[in-house]
C-alpha positions in Angstrom: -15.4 15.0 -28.5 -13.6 17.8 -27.1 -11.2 20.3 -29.4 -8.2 20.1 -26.9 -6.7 22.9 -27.8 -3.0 23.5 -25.5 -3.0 26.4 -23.3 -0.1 27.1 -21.4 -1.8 29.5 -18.4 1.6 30.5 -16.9 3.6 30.7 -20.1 1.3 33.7 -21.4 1.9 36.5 -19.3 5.8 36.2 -19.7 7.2 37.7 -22.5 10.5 38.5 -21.6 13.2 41.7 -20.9 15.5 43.0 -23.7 17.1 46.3 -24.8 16.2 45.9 -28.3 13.5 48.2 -28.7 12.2 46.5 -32.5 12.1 43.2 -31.2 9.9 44.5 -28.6 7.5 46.1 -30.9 6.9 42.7 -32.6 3.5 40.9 -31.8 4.4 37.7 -30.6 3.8 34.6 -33.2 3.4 32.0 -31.2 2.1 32.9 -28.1 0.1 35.5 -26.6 0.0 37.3 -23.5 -2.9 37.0 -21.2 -4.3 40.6 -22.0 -4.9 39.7 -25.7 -6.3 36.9 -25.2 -9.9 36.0 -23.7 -11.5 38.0 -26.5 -13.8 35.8 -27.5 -15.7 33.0 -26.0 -14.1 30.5 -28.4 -10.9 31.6 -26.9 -11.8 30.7 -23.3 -13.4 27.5 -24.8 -9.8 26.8 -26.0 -8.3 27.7 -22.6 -10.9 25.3 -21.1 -10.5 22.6 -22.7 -6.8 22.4 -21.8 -8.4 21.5 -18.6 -9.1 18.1 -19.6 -5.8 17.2 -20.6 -4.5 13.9 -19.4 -0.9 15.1 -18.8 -2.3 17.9 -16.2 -4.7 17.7 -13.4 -6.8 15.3 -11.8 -6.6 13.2 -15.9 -3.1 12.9 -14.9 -3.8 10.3 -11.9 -5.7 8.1 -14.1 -3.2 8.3 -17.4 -0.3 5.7 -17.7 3.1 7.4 -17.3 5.1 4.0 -17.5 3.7 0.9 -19.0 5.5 -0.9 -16.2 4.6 1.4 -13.4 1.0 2.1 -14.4 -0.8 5.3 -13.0 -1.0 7.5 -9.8 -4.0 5.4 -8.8 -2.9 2.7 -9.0 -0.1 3.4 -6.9 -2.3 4.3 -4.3 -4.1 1.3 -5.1 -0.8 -0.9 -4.5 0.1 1.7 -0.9 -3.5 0.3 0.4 -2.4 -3.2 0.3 -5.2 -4.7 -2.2 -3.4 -4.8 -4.9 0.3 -5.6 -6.3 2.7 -4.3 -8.6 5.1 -7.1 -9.7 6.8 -5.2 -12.6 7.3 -1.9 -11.4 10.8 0.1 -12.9 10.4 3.1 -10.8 12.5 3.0 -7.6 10.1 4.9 -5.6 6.6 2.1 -6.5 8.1 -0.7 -3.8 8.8 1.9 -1.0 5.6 2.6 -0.9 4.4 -0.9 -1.2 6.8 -2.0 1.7 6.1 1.4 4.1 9.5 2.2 3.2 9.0 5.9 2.1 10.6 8.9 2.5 10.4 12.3 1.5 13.9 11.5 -0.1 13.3 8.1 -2.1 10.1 9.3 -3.1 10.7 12.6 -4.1 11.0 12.0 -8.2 7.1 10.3 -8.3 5.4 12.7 -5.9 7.0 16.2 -7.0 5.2 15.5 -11.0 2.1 14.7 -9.3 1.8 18.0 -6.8 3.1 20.1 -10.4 0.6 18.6 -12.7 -2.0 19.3 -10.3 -0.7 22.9 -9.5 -0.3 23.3 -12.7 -3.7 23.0 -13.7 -4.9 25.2 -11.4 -3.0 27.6 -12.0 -4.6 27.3 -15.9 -8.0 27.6 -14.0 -6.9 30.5 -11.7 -6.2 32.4 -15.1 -9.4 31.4 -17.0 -11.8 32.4 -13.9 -9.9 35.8 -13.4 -9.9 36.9 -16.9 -13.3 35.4 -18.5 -14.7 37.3 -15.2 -12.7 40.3 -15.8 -13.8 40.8 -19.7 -17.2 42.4 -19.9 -17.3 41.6 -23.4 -18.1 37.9 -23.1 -21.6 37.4 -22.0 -22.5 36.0 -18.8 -24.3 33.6 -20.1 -22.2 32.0 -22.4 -19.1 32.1 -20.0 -20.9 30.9 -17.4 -20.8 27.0 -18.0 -17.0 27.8 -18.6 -16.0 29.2 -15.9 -18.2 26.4 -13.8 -15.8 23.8 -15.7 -13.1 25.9 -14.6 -14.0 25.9 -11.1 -14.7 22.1 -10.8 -11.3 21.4 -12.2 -9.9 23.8 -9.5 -11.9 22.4 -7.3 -10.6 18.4 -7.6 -6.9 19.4 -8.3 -7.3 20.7 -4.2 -9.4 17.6 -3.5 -6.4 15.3 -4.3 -4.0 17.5 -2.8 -5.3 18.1 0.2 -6.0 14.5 0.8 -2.5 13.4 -0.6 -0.4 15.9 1.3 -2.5 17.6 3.6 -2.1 21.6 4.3 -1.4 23.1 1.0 -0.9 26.2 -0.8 -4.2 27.5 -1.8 -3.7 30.0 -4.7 -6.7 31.6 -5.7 -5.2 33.8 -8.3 -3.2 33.5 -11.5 0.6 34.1 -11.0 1.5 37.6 -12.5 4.8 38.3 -11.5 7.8 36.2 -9.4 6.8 37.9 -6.2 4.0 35.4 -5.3 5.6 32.6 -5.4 6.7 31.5 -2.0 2.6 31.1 -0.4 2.5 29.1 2.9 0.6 25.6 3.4 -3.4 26.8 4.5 -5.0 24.7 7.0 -6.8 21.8 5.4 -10.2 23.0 6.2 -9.9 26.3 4.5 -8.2 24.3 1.7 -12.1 22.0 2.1 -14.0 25.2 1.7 -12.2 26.5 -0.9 -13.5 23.4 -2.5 -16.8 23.7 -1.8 -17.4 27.3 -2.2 -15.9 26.5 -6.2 -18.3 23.6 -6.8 -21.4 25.5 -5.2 -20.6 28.2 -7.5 -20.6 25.9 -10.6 -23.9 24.0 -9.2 -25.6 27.4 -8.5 -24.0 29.8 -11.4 -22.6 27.3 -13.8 -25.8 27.0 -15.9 -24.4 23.2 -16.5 -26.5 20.9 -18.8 -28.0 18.4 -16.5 -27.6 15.4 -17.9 -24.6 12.3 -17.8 -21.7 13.7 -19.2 -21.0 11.6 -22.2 -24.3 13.2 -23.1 -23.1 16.6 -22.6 -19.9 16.1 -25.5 -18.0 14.5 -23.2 -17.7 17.6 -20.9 -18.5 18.6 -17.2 -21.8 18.2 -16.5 -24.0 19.1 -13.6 -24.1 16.0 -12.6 -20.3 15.7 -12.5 -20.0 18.5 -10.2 -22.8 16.9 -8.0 -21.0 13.2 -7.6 -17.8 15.0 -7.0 -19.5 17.8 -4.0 -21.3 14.8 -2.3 -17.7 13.0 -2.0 -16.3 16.0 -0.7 -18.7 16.6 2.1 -18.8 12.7 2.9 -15.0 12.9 3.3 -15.5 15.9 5.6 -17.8 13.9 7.6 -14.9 11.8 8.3 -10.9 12.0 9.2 -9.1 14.3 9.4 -11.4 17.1 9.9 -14.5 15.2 11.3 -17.5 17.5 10.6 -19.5 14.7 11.3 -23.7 15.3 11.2 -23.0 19.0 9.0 -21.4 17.0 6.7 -23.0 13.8 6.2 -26.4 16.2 5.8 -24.9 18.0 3.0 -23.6 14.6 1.2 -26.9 13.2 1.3 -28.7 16.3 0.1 -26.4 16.5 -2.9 -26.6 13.0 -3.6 -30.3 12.7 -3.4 -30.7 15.8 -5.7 -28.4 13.9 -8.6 -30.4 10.8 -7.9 -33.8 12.4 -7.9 -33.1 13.8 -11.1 -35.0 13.7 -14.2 -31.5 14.6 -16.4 -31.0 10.7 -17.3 -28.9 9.6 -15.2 -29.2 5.8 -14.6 -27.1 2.8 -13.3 -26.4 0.2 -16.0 -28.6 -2.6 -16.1 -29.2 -5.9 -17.2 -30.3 -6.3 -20.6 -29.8 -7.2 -24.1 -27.7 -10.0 -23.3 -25.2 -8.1 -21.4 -24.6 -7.3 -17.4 -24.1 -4.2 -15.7 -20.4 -4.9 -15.4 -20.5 -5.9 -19.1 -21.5 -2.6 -19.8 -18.5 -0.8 -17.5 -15.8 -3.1 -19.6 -17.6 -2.3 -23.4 -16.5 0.5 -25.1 -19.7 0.4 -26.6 -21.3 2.2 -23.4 -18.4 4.7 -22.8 -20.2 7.7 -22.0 -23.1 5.6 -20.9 -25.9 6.9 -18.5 -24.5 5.6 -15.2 -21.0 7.5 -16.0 -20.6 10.9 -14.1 -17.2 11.6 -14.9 -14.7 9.8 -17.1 -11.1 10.7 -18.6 -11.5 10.2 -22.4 -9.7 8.4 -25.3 -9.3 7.8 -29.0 -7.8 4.8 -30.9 -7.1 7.1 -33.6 -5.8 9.8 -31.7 -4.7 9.8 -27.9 -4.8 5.9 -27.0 -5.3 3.8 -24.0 -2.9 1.8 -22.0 -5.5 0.1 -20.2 -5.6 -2.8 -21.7 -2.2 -3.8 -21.7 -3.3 -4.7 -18.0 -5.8 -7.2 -18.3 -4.1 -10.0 -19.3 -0.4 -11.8 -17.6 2.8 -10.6 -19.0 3.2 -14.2 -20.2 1.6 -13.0 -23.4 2.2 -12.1 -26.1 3.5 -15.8 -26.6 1.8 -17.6 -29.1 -1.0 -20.0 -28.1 -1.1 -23.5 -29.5 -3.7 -24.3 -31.9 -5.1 -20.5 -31.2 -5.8 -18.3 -34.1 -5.2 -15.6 -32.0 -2.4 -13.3 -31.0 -2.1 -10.5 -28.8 -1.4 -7.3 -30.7 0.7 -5.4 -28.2 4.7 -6.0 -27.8 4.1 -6.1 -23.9 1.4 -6.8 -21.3 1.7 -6.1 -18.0 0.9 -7.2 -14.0 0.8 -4.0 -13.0 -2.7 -4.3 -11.2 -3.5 -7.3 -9.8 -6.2 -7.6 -6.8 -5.1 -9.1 -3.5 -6.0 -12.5 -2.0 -8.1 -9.9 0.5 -9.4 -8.2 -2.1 -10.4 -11.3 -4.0 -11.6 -12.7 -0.9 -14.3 -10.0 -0.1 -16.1 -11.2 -2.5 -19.0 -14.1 -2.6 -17.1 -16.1 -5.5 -20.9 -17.8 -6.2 -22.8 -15.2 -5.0 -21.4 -12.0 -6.2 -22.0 -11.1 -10.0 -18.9 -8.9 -9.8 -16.4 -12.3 -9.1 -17.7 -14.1 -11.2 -15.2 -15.1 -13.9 -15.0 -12.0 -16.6 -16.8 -9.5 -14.3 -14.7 -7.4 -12.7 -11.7 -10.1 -12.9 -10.6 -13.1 -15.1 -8.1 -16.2 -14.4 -8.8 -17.5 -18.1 -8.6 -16.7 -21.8 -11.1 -18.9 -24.1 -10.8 -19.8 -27.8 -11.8 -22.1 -30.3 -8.6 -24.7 -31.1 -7.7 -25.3 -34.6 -6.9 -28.5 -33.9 -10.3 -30.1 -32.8 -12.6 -26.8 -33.4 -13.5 -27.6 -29.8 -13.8 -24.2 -27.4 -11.0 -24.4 -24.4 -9.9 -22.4 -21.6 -6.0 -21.4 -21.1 -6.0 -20.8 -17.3 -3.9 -17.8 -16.4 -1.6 -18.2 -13.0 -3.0 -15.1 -11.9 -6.2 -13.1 -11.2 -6.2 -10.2 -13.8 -8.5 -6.6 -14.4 -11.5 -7.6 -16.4 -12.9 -4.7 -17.0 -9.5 -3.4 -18.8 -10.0 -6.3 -21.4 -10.3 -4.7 -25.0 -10.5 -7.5 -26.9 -10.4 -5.6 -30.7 -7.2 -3.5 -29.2 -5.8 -6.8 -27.4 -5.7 -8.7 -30.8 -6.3 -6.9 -33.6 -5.4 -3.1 -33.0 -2.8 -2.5 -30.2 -5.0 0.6 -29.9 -7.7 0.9 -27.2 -10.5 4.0 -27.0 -11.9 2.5 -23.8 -12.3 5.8 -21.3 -11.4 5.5 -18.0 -14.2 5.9 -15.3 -13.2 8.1 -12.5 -16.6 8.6 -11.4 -20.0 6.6 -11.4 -23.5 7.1 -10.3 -22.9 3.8 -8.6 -20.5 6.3 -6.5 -23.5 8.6 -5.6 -25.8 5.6 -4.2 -23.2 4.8 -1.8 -22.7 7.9 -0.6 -26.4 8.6 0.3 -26.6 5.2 1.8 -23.0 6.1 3.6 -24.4 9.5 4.9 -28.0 7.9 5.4 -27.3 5.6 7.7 -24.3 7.6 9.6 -27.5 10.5 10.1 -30.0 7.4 11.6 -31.8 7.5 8.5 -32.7 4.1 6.5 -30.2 3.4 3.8 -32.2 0.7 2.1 -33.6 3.1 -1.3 -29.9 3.8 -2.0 -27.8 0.5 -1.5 -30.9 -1.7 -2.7 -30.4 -0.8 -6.5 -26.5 -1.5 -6.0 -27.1 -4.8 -4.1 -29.9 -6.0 -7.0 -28.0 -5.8 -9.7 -24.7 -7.2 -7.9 -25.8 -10.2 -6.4 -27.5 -13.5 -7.5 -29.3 -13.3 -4.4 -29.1 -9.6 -2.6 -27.6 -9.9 1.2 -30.3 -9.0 3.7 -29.5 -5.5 4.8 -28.2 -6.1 8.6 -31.2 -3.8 11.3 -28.6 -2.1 13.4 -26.5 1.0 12.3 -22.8 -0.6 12.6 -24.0 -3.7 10.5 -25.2 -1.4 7.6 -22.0 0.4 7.8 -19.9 -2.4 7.6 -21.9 -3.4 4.3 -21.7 -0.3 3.2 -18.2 0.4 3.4 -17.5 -3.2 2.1 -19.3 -2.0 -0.9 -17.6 0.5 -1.7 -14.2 -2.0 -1.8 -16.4 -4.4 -4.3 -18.2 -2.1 -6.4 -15.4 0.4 -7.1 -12.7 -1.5 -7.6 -10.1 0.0 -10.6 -11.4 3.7 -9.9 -8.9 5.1 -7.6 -10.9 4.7 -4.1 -9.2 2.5 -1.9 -6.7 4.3 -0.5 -8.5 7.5 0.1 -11.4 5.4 1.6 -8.7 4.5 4.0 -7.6 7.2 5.1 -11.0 9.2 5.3 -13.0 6.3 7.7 -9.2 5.0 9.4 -11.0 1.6 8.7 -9.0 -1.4 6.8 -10.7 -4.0 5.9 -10.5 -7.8 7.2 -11.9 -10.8 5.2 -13.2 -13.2 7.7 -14.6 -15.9 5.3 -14.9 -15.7 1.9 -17.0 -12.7 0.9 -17.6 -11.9 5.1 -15.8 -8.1 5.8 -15.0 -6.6 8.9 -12.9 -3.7 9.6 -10.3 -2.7 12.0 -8.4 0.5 12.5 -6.0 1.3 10.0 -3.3 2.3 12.2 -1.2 -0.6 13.1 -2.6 -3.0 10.5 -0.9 -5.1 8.8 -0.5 -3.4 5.1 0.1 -7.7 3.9 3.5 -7.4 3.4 5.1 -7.6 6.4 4.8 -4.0 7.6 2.2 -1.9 9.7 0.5 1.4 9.0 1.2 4.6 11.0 -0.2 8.0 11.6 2.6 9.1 9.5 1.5 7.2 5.9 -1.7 8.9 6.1 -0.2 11.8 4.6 2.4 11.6 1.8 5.6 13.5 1.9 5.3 17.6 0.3 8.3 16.6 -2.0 11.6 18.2 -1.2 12.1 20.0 -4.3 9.2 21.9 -3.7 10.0 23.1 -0.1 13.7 23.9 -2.1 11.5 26.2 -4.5 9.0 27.9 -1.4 11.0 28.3 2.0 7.9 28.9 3.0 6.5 25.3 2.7 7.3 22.8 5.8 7.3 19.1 5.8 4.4 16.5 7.1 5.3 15.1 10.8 7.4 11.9 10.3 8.9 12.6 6.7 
């Protein structure tokens, strides 16, 4: 586990006017400024850690603010349509589920989520500049550092620029108030930006290759690998469209991660237990098939996770149960669609089946007649949420929360594969084997296999944050013909379920007010 050490980046370097000349000569207690610190590699290990902080950054999207509002993700989750919210306290959660937001009414939820991702970059902007600049560190040993620096940097621009579009790109740690106000920078050199930092770590880094709970939890090179290969497949598609360029470089990084001897491997079926078993255990956190995760402790920094997977009708007591839910409240604050229940094969797809991915039922053994029985829920709830030791016992959950698989990769080769002419079949085989009773027949013609693919993408990675952003990158929605039959259609002018239609204008989310307030040189998105 990882010595999360706080490091404020912008907080150093400011120490403050005065006239009294003896206070001045005092070393500061309890901070430093950036020039005496960076010494020592244990220093920028300190500073890097920070990082990984689940108030800041890219963590900060997948950590539960309110227990009745849930996460970032799954507020995009909720915008997409697939899933529902039925508790939520802040104002601004059914605007966006009704197509209803504005820059205005939206303002308080989106202006934390562009500072805790600035904010974190502008901790990385200050590790890379100063671990670079002090020739006292060795290469060597501040290489993998910096590499984790530069990945971090790297995502916190991936979700903005896919969130808001055009953004600031600072490249440099803030010294002084007079680089403040920075213009938005076109979204490809915002995408290079990105690529240029995670190149750097792949070819510099001197990253263990290996899965990352193998590598104590931290950025591995596999991490950086999964998260290039998305990169380049969402260049490949809206809004910049590189196309052919794109989809060569996102199957080229895939295949080398998948090729690799560093132990990477999807979860299989054994011991007892299935693949999706496995993603729900905390047992396997940090397992093989995890590339990169946001981590937990029951002891110390807990998990709200599991507050989701059951219905809010608990904690009642159940008759002739000797069990009781631990926790003063559960939660619906993810709960899949009818579409997105209906995409699957309910017989034929391992992932529906009940306590998979999703459960309609608690089991226990009555006191009454020592007989098992089944309380139905009323609702379809997150099965791979369900700590059962934290649900009843604890109130306390470790589970990590998977941001990342190598599931992920195998989809994007097959993605790119197929979108280059090339046969998809070595990468969505080992997905399709270990999700299906019987694998689907891989369709002969180029559309078919894209529409399996994408639907894919909707079943396998459900609960990681992808829908949305799927969206927006392919302008595809999809339809659910028959049960477990997808189509798609274009996103634009689809029905979002709930009585509204998509525009051009929900692609991108509003650059919150306060922030154009704070940089007149920032402009709103078209529509807002």
């Amino acid at each position: 586990m990882k010595n999360k050490i706080v490091f404020s980046g912008l907080l150093l370097a400011v120490l403050g006017l005065g006239s009294c000349k003896k206070f001045l000569q005092e070393n500061p207690k309890s901070e430093q400024p950036v020039g005496a610190y960076f010494q020592t590699i244990d220093e920028v290990q300190s500073a890097v850690n920070y990082l990984y902080n689940v108030a800041e950054g890219p963590n900060s999207l997948f950590n539960v603010g309110g227990l009745y509002d849930g996460t970032t993700s799954f507020l995009f989750d909720n915008l997409s349509g697939l899933v529902n919210n039925v508790v939520a306290q802040n104002p601004s959660i059914p605007y966006f589920a009704t197509l209803t937001f504005t820059a205005a009414n939206t303002n308080g939820y989106l202006d934390p989520v562009w500072a805790q991702l600035y904010s974190n970059i502008a901790s990385a902007n200050t590790i890379i500049t100063n671990a670079t600049a002090n020739t006292s560190i060795s290469a060597s040993d501040a290489a993998p550092l910096l590499a984790t620096a530069r990945y971090f940097r790297a995502m916190d621009y991936y979700y903005l620029v896919r969130i808001f579009g055009a953004v600031p790109l600072v490249l440099q740690p803030y010294t002084s108030l007079s680089n403040l106000s920075v213009p938005r920078t076109s979204i490809d050199s915002v995408y290079s930006s990105i690529e240029s930092d995670l190149n750097w770590a792949i070819t510099n880094g001197t990253l263990a290759d290996k899965p990352m709970g193998s590598n104590g939890n931290q950025i591995s090179l596999g991490t950086v690998e999964t998260l290039l290969s998305e990169v380049y497949l969402t260049a490949a598609g809206y809004p910049l469209q590189q196309g052919q360029s794109a989809y060569t470089s996102a199957l080229a990084t895939a295949q080398t991660l998948i090729n690799s001897t560093g132990g990477y491997a999807l979860f299989d079926n054994s011991g007892g237990t299935t693949p999706f078993d496995k993603l729900r255990l905390t047992t396997f956190d940090g397992g093989t098939e995890y590339m990169y995760f946001v981590e937990y402790n029951s002891a110390l920094q807990q998990s709200s996770y599991p507050e989701y997977s059951i219905p809010n009708t608990f904690p009642l007591p159940i008759a002739n149960s000797p069990i009781q839910v631990a926790y003063t409240l559960m939660e619906q604050v993810w709960t899949p669609s009818t579409v997105l229940l209906g995409m699957y094969d309910s017989a034929n797809d391992i992932r529906r089946h009940e306590k998979q991915f999703y459960s309609s039922s608690i089991n226990y053994i009555s006191t009454a007649t020592s007989l098992p029985v089944s309380l139905p829920y009323n609702v379809f709830m997150p099965y791979r949420w369900y700590d059962s030791v934290a649900i009843f016992h604890t109130a306390a959950s470790g589970k990590y929360t998977s941001v990342y698989r190598l599931a992920d990769v195998y989809l994007i080769a097959a993605e790119a594969a197929n979108a280059l002419g090339q046969d998809p079949t070595p990468y969505l085989t080992p997905i399709l084997n270990r999700a299906y009773v019987t694998p689907p027949a891989i369709p002969a013609d180029q559309a078919g296999r894209q529409t399996l693919i994408l639907a894919e993408r909707y079943r396998e990675l459900a609960m990681e944050g992808h829908f949305w952003f799927d969206m927006i990158r392919t302008r595809l929605y999809p339809d659910v013909t028959t049960p477990g039959t997808v189509t798609f259609s274009s996103l634009v002018g689809h029905s979002n379920g709930r009585g509204r239609t998509f525009t051009s204008t929900e692609l991108l989310m509003p650059v919150p007010p306060t922030e154009i307030e704070r940089d007149a040189n920032l402009t709103q998105n078209p529509g807002y």
